[in-house]
DRENFI-543071 format. One line per 2 residues: number of its first residue (from 1); their letters; for each residue x, y, z of N, C-alpha, C. Coordinates in steps of 0.05 Angstrom, whole numbers. Example, Ala and Ser with C-alpha at 12.3 -4.5 7.8 and 13.67 -1.06 7.14 Angstrom:
DRENFI-543071
1 = as = 264/-114/156/246/-90/156/264/-66/156 | 257/-45/142/273/-21/143/258/1/157
END
This chain:
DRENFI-543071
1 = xx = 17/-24/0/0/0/0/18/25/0 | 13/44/-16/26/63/-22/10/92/-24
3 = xx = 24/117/-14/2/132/-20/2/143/-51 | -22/157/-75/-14/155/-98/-25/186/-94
5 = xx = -6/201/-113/-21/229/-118/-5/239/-94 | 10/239/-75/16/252/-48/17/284/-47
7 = xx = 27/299/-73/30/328/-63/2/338/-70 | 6/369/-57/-18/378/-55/-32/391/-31
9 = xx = -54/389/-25/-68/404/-4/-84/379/7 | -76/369/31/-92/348/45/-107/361/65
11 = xx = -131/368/65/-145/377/92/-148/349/116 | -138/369/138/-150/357/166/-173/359/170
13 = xx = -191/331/162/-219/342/163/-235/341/188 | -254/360/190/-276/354/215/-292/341/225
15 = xx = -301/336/230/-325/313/242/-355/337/251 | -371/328/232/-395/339/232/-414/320/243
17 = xx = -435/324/264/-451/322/283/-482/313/274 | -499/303/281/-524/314/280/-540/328/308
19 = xx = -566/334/308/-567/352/341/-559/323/358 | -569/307/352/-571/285/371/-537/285/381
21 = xx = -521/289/370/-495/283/373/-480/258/363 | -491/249/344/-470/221/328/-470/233/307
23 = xx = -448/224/293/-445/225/277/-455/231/246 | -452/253/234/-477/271/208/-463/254/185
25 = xx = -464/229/172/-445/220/146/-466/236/121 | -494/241/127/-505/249/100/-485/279/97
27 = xx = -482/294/124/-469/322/110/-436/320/111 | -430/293/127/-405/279/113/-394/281/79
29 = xx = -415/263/73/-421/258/42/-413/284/32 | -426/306/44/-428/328/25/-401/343/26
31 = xx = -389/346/57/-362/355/52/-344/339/38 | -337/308/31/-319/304/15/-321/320/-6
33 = xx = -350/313/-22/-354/330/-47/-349/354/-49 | -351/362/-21/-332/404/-29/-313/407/-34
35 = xx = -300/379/-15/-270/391/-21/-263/383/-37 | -272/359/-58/-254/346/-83/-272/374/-105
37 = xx = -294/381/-100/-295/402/-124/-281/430/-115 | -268/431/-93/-246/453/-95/-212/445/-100
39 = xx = -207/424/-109/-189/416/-115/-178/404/-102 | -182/398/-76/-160/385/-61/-149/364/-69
41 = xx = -124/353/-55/-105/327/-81/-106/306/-51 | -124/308/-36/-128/281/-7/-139/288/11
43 = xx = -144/273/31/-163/289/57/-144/262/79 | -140/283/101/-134/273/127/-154/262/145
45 = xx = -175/239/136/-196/233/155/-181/228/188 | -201/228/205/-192/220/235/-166/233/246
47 = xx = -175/254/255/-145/261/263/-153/288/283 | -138/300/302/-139/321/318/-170/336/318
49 = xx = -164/353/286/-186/362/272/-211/350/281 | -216/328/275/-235/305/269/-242/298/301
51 = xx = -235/308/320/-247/302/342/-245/273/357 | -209/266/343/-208/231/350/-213/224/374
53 = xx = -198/242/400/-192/239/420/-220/229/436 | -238/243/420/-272/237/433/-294/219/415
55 = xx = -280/208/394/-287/185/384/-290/149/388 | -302/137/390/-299/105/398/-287/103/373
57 = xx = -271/70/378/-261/57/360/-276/60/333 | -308/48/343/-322/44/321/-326/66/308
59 = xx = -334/92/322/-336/116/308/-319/124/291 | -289/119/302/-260/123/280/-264/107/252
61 = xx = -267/73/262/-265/65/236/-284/62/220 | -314/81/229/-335/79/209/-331/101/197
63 = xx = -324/119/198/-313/148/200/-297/143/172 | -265/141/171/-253/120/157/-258/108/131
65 = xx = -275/92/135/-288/75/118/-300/95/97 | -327/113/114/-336/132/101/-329/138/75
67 = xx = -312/158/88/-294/187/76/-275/163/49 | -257/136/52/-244/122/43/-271/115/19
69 = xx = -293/109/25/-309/99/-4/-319/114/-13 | -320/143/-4/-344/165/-19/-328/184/-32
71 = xx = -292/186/-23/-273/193/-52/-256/169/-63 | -266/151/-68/-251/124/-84/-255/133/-106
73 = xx = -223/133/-123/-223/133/-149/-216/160/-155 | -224/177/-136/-216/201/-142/-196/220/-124
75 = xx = -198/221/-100/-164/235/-80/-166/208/-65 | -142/207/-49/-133/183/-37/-135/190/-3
77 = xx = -145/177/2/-159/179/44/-127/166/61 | -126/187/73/-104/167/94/-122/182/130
79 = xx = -113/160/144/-132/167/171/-105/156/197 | -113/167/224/-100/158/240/-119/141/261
81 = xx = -126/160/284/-138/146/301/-127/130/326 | -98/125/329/-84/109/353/-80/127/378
83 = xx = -104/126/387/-104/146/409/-94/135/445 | -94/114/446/-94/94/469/-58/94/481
85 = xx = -50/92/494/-26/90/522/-13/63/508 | -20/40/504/-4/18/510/-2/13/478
87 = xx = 20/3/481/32/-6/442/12/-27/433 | 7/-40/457/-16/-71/444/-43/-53/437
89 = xx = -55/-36/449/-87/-22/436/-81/-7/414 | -61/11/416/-45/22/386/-47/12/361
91 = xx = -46/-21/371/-35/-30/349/-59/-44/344 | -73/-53/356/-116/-61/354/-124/-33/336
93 = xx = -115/-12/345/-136/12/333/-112/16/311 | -92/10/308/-83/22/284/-90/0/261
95 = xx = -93/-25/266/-101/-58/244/-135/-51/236 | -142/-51/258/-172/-32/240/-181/-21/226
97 = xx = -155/8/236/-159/31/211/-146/21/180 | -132/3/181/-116/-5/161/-138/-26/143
99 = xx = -160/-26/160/-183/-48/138/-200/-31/122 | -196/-6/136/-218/17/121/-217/24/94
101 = xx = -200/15/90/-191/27/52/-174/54/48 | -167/65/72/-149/82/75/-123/79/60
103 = xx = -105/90/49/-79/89/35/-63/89/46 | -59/93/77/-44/91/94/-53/100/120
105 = xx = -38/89/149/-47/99/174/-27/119/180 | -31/139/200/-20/155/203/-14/159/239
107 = xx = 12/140/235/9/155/272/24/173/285 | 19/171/304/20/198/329/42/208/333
109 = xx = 59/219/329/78/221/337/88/223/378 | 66/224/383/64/237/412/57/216/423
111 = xx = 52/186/410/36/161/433/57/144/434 | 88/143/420/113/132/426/132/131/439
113 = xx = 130/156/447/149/165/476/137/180/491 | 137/178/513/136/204/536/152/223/530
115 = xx = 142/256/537/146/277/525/189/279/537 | 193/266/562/214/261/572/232/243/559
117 = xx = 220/236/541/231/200/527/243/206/508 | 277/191/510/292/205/483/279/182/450
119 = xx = 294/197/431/291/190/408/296/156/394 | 314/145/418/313/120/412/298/105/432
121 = xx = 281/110/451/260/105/466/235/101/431 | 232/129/426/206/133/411/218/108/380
123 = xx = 245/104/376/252/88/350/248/63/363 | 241/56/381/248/21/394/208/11/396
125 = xx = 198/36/409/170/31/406/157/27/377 | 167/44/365/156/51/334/161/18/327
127 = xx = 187/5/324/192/-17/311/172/-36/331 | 175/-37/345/157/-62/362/123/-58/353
129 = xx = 119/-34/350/88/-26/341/82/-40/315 | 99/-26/294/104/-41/270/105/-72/267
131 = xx = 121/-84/281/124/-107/285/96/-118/293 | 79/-113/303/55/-120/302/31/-119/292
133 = xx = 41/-111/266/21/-99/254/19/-110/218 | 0/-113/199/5/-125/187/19/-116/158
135 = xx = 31/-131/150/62/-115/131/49/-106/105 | 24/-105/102/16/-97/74/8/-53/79
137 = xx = 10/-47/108/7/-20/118/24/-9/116 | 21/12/99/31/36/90/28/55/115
139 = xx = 53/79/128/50/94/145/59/124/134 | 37/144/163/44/168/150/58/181/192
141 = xx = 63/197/191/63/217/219/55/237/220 | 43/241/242/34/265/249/43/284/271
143 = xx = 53/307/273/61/312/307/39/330/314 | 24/320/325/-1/329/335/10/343/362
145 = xx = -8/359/366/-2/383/388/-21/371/416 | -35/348/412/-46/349/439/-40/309/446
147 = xx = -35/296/469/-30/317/499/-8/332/498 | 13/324/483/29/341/471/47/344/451
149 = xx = 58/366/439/76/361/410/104/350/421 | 107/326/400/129/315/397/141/317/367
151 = xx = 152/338/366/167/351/337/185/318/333 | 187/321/316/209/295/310/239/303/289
153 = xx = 258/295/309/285/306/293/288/297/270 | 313/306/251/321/303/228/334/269/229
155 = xx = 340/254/245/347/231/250/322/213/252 | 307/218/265/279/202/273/267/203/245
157 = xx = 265/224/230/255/218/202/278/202/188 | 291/203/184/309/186/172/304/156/174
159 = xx = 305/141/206/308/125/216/280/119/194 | 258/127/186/222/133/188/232/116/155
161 = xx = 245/133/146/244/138/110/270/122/109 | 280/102/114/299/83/111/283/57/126
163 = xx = 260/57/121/244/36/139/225/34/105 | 232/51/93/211/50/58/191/44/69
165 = xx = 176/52/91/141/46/94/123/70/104 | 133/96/106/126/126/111/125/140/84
167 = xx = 107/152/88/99/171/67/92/192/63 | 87/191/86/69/222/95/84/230/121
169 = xx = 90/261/120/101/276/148/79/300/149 | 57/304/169/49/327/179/63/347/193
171 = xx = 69/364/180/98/377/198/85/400/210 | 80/407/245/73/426/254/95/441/276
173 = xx = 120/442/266/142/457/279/143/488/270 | 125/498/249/125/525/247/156/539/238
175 = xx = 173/523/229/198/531/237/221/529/209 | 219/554/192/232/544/168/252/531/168
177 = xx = 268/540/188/298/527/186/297/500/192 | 275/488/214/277/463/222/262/444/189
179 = xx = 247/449/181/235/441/161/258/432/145 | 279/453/140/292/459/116/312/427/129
181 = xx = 320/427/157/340/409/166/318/381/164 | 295/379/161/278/352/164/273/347/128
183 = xx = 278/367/110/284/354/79/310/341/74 | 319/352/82/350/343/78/353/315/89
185 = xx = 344/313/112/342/285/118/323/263/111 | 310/272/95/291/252/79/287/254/56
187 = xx = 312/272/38/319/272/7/319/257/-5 | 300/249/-28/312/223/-41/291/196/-32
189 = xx = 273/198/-10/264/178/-1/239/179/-2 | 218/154/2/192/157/-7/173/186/19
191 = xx = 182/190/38/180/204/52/177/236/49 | 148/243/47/155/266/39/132/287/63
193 = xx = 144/315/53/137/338/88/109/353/75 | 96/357/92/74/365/87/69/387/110
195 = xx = 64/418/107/60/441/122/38/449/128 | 34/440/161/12/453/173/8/477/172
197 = xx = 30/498/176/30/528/176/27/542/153 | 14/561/149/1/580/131/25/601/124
199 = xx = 42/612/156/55/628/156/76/626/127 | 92/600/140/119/585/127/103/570/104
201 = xx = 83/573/93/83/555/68/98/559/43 | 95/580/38/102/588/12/130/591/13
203 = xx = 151/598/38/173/597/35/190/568/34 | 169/550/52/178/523/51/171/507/22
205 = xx = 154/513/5/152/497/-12/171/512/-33 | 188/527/-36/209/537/-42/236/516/-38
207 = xx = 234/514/-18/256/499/-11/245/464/-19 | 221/457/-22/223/427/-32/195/410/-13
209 = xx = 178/428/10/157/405/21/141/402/-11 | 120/375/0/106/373/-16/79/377/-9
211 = xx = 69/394/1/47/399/5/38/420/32 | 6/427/33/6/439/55/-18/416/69
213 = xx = -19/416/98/-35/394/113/-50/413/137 | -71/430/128/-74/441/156/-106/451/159
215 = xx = -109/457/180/-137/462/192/-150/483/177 | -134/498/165/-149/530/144/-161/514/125
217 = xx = -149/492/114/-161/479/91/-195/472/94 | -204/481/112/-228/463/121/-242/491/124
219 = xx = -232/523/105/-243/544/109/-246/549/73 | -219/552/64/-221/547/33/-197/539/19
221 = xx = -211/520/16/-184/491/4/-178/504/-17 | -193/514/-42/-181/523/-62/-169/544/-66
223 = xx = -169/556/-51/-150/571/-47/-117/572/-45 | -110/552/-27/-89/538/-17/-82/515/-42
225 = xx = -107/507/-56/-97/492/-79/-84/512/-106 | -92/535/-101/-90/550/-116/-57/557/-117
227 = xx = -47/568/-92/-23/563/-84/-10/551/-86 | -10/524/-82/8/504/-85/5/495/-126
229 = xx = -10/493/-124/-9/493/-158/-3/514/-182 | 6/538/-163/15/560/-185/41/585/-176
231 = xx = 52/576/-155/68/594/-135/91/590/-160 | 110/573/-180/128/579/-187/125/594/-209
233 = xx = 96/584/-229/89/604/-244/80/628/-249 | 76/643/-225/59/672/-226/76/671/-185
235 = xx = 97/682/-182/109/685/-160/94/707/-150 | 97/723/-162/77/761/-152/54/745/-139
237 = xx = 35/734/-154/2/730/-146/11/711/-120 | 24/692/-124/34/673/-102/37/679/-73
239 = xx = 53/703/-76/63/720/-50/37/744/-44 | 17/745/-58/5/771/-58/-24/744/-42
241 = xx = -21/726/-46/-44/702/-35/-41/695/-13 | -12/688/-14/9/675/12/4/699/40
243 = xx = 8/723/38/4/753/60/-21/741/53 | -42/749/44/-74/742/61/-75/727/67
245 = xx = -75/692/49/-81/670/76/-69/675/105 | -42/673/103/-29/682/131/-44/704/156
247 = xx = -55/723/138/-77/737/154/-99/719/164 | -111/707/141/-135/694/151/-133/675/162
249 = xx = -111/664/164/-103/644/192/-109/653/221 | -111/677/219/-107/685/251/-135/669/269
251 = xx = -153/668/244/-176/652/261/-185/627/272 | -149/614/265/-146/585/284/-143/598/303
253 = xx = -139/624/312/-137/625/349/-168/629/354 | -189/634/345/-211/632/352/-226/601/362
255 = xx = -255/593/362/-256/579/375/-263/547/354 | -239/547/343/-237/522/329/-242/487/346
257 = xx = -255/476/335/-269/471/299/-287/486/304 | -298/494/317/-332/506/312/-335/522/294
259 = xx = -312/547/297/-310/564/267/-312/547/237 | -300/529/240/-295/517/213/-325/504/213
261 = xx = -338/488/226/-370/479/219/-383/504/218 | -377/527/226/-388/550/224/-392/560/194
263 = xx = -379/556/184/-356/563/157/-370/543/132 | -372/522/151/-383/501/131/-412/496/127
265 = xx = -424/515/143/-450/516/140/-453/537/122 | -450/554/130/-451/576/108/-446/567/72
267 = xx = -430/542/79/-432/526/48/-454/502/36 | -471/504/63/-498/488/56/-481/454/69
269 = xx = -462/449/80/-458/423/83/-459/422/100 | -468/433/131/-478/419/153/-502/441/171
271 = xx = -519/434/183/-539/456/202/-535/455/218 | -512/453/233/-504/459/264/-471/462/262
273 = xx = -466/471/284/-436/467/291/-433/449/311 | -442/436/331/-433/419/348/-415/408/342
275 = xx = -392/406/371/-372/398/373/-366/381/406 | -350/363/402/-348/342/429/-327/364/441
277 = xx = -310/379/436/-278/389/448/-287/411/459 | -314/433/434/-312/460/447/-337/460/459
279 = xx = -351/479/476/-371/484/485/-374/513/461 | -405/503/448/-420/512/430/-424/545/423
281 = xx = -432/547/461/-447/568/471/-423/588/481 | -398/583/471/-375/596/467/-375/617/448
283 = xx = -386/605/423/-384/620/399/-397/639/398 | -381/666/402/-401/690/398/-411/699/380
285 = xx = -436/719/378/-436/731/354/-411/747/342 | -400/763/356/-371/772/352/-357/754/325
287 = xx = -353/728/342/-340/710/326/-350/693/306 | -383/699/297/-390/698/270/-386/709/257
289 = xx = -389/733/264/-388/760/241/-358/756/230 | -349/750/251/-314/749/239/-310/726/216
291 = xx = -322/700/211/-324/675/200/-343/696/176 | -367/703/180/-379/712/161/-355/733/141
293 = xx = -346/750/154/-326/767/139/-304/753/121 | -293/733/142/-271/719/123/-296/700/94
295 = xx = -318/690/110/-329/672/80/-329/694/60 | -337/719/67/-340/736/30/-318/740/24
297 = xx = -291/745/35/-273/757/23/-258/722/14 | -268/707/20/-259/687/19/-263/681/-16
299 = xx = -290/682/-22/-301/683/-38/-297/700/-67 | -297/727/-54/-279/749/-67/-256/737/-87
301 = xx = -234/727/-67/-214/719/-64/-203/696/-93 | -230/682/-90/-239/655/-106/-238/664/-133
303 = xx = -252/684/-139/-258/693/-166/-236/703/-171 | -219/725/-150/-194/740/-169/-178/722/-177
305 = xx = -175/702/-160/-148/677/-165/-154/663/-192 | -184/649/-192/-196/640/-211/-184/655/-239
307 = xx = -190/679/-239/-189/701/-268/-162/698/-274 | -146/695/-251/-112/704/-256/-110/676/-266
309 = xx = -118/653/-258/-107/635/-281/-118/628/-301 | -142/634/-306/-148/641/-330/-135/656/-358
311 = xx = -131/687/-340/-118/701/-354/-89/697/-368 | -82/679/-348/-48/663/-347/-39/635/-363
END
């Protein structure tokens, strides 16, 4: 199993609700379809975003499954989900997700070592995890920020991408230089970096990531596809896209996901925002109006980019 198509814009996707609180797959259904008709080149089912941490097994791997048969044939699904303490449930919830039809599992960077735990602690668990798991699974990483970020050095990727079974790096170190030292160590190998940050995108895919992997995508993917698919040819428009998204990032400090189901209603794909992480009755009007402002200019945004490659 291999992932096919890898660069690009992979959204971290959300997990949409019904009032009852299980799981919405009809307005599921409908967000895949937004994001493959805004271009995206894959979707990150199950993951931070996606509300794993407050998910059952079953909910992960029906979840999974979903998202894995309703873009078959057309972007390629990779999912994580190994949310559990002990390497033996890890490795129950990671053989699961690997029946879903997913293209690869994606784990944690943060469930291998303790935040105290050196690098060959986290390389001794990884192999024993692996080792239990079945050899037709394709892997990706993630360094997820909760319970906490475990950045992973320029060696630990190496060790990852000299194992030929990684494919995917979610990179949320924010940090060009470190980026620049985590290509270098996985040049050449099936292993390739994918940028959470909005800030550092455009300078990092300069230097060689292949993609962007992040929570904005789940505001306007095409946008960001827009980017990544035209930054060497029209550099001016690139950098003139790159300063606004970066602005309109600022509203991951708001009260995410809810903004983003907020966001996504406004696109007809779900009638609520419920969320398991945030409390609802958080979201102010304040902080609509602000989601409402970014959707028009968002929109705005859509058409000028649209024209410029047209025009181009």
């Amino acid at each position: 199993m291999k992932i096919n198509n890898p660069n690009g814009v992979w959204p971290t996707m959300i997990t949409l609700y019904k009032e009852s609180g299980e799981i919405d797959f009809d307005a599921m259904g409908r967000m895949v379809e937004w994001f493959i008709q805004n271009k995206v080149d894959g979707l990150f089912a199950v993951c931070q975003s996606s509300e794993m941490f407050f998910l059952s097994l079953e909910e992960r791997v029906k979840l999974a499954a979903f998202v894995a048969e309703k873009a078959a044939g057309r972007v390629p699904v990779i999912a994580s989900g190994h949310i559990s303490d002990s390497l033996e449930d890890q490795a129950r919830e990671l053989t699961a997700m690997s029946e879903t039809g997913v293209e690869a599992v994606i784990l944690i960077s943060n469930r291998l070592a303790g935040a105290d735990e050196s690098d060959d602690v986290w390389k001794a668990n990884a192999q024993k995890l692996i080792e239990q798991l079945p050899d037709h699974i394709a892997y990706g990483i993630y360094e997820c920020p909760f319970p906490y970020k475990r950045l992973l050095t320029p060696s630990v990727l190496k060790w990852c991408a000299d194992t030929g079974r990684f494919f995917f790096l979610k990179d949320t170190s924010c940090d060009v230089e470190m980026i620049k030292e985590k290509l270098e160590a996985i040049k050449g190998t099936s292993l390739k970096l994918y940028n959470a940050n909005t800030a550092t995108l455009l300078e990092t895919l300069k230097l060689g990531v292949d993609g962007y992997s992040g929570v904005m995508a789940n505001f306007h993917p095409d946008l960001y596809a827009w980017l990544l698919h035209n930054w060497e040819k029209q550099p001016e428009e690139a950098q003139r896209l790159s300063d606004l998204l970066s602005v309109a990032s600022f509203i991951e400090r708001q009260l995410y996901p809810i903004n983003a189901k907020y966001y996504q209603m406004k696109e007809g794909i779900s009638s609520n925002y419920h969320s398991r992480v945030r409390n609802q009755d958080e979201f102010t009007s304040t902080n609509k109006a602000e989601v409402d402002q970014l959707y028009r200019l968002s929109k705005e945004l859509s058409k000028q980019f649209a024209a410029v490659a047209t025009k181009n």
